[in-house]
C-alpha positions in Angstrom: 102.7 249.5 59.1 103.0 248.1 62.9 106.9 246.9 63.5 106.9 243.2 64.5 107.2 241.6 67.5 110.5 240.6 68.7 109.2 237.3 70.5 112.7 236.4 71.2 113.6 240.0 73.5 110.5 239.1 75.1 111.4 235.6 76.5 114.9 236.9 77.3 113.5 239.5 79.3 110.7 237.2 81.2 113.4 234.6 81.6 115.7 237.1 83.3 112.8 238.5 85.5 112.0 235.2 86.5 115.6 234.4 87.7 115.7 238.0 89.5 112.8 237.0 91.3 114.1 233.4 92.3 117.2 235.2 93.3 115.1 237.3 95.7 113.1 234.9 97.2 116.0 233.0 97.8 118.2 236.1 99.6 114.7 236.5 101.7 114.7 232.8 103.0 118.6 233.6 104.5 117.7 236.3 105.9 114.2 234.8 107.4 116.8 232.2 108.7 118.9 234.7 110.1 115.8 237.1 112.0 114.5 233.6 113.3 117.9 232.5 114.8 117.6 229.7 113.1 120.7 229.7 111.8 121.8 228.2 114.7 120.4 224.4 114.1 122.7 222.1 112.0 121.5 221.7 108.3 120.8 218.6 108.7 118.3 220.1 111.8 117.2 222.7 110.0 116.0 220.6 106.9 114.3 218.0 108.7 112.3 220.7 110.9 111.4 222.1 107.6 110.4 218.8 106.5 108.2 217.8 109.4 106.6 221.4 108.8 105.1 220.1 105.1 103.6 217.1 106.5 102.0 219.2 109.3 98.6 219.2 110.1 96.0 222.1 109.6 95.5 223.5 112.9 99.7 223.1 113.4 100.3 225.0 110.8 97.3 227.5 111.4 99.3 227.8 115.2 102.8 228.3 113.6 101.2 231.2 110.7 99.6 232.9 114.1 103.2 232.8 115.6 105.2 233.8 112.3 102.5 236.8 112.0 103.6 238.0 115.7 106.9 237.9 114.5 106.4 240.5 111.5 104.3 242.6 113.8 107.5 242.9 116.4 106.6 240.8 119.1 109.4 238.0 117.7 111.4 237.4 120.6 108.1 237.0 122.3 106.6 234.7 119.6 109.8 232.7 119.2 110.2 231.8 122.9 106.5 230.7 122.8 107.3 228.6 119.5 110.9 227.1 121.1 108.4 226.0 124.2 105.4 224.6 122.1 107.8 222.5 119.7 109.7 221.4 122.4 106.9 220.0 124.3 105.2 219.1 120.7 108.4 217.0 119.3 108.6 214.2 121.7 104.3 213.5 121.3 104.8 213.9 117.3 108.0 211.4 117.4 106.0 209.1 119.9 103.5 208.9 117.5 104.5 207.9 114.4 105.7 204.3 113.7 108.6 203.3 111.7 106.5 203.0 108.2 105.6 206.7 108.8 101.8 206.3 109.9 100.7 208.6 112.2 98.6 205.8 114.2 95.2 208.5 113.7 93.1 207.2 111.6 
């Protein structure tokens, strides 16, 4: 005769690998904050950078995952100066080009 399944050990155990999981993802986003030197900014700068990195375009973001790759590979101090340069001269075009209701202007 087969023993039955205990369905509720089973949840308990997915539900406590699922928080162990979010616990670790969260832990890595510090300390991805912390290797980056972003932990610098201000909350308040460090969400809205974040924010503005969602809406990015494509080939933005395809420039930022080359960059982030650089940095795993060990060339972060030379990947973060080059992305401290490139959004500095990339803020003042992105803020200059949106209008108040949020549209880019490209259509």
């Amino acid at each position: 005769m087969r023993k039955p399944r205990d369905f509720d050990a089973e949840l308990q155990a997915l539900t406590d690998k699922a928080k162990a999981l979010k616990t670790k993802k969260q832990g890595q986003l510090g300390e991805l904050v912390i290797a980056t030197g972003a932990d610098a900014l201000s909350i308040e700068q460090l969400a809205g950078a974040m924010l503005e990195a969602v809406g990015a375009d494509a080939a933005r973001k395809e420039a930022w995952r080359e960059s982030g790759a650089a940095f795993f590979r060990g060339e972060g101090v030379r990947a973060r100066k080059g992305a401290g340069s490139d959004a500095g001269r990339a803020s003042p075009g992105v803020a200059g080009a949106q209008s108040p209701s949020g549209d880019t202007g490209a259509a």
